[in-house]
C-alpha angles and dihedrals in degrees: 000000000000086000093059073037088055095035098050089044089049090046093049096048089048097054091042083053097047089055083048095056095041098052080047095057096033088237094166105212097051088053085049095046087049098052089042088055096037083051088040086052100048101050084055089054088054097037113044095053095055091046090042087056090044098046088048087055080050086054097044111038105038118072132250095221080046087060097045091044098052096029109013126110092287089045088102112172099333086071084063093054094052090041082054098056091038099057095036088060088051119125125200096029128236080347076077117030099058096062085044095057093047086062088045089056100044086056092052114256118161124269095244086052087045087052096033079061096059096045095044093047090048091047116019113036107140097231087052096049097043086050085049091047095053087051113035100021127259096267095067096045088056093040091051086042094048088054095039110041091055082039097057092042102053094045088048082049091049098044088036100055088034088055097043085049085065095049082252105186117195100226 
């Protein structure tokens, strides 16, 4: 335990000292590498509080027995629909979606849903498609939805069934 303490310590002074250097030196990329991460790390800053509340309400107010109805083990395609939705109204993106599936996955919904969710948050959320649509036109977009959707189904089946086959437990 004190030597990862030591070694993350160590790692983030490094790196604090190698912006430092760079902005000393005026070596460009490093400046530019600082201010990315200090941006990145203020949007998460913003953003992860305000998801953290939203995905404890999630625990808390929806069921259990709602979750294993519409996305337990007897859930069939229909789980798919509603994962769907539900990923596709996600905001934040797989920020999001990983804490989420863990949820999923406490109240009992099955491995290939768990995995449909993923997929679905990281292809098919409507801002990001609308965004996609305006750019890139709207036949595209369904085009690109119409391969990937079945795609990403089918593989969460696959892994899904392969991993309950190993007596696979999300922790």
């Amino acid at each position: 335990m004190k030597k990862t303490y030591f070694l993350k310590i160590f790692f983030f002074f490094g790196v604090v000292l190698i912006f430092l250097a760079s902005y000393i030196f005026h070596f460009q990329a490093g400046i530019d590498i600082a201010f990315n991460f200090i941006k990145f790390t203020k949007n998460m800053l913003i953003l992860l509080p305000s998801i953290f509340i939203l995905i404890g309400l999630f625990e808390v107010w929806i069921p259990s027995k709602t979750v294993l109805k519409h996305l337990g083990k007897d859930s069939g395609f229909r789980g798919f629909l509603w994962i769907l939705i539900l990923a596709g109204t996600t905001a934040g993106g797989l920020y999001v979606a990983f804490p989420i599936s863990q949820v999923l996955a406490k109240k009992g919904a099955k491995l290939s849903i768990i995995f449909s969710y993923l997929g679905f948050a990281a292809i098919a959320r409507i801002p990001m498609t609308i965004f996609e649509a305006s750019f890139l036109g709207i036949k595209f977009t369904l085009v690109r939805l119409i391969i990937a959707v079945p795609i990403v189904i089918l593989s969460s089946v696959i892994l899904g069934k392969y991993l309950e086959k190993s007596n696979y437990q999300i922790r």
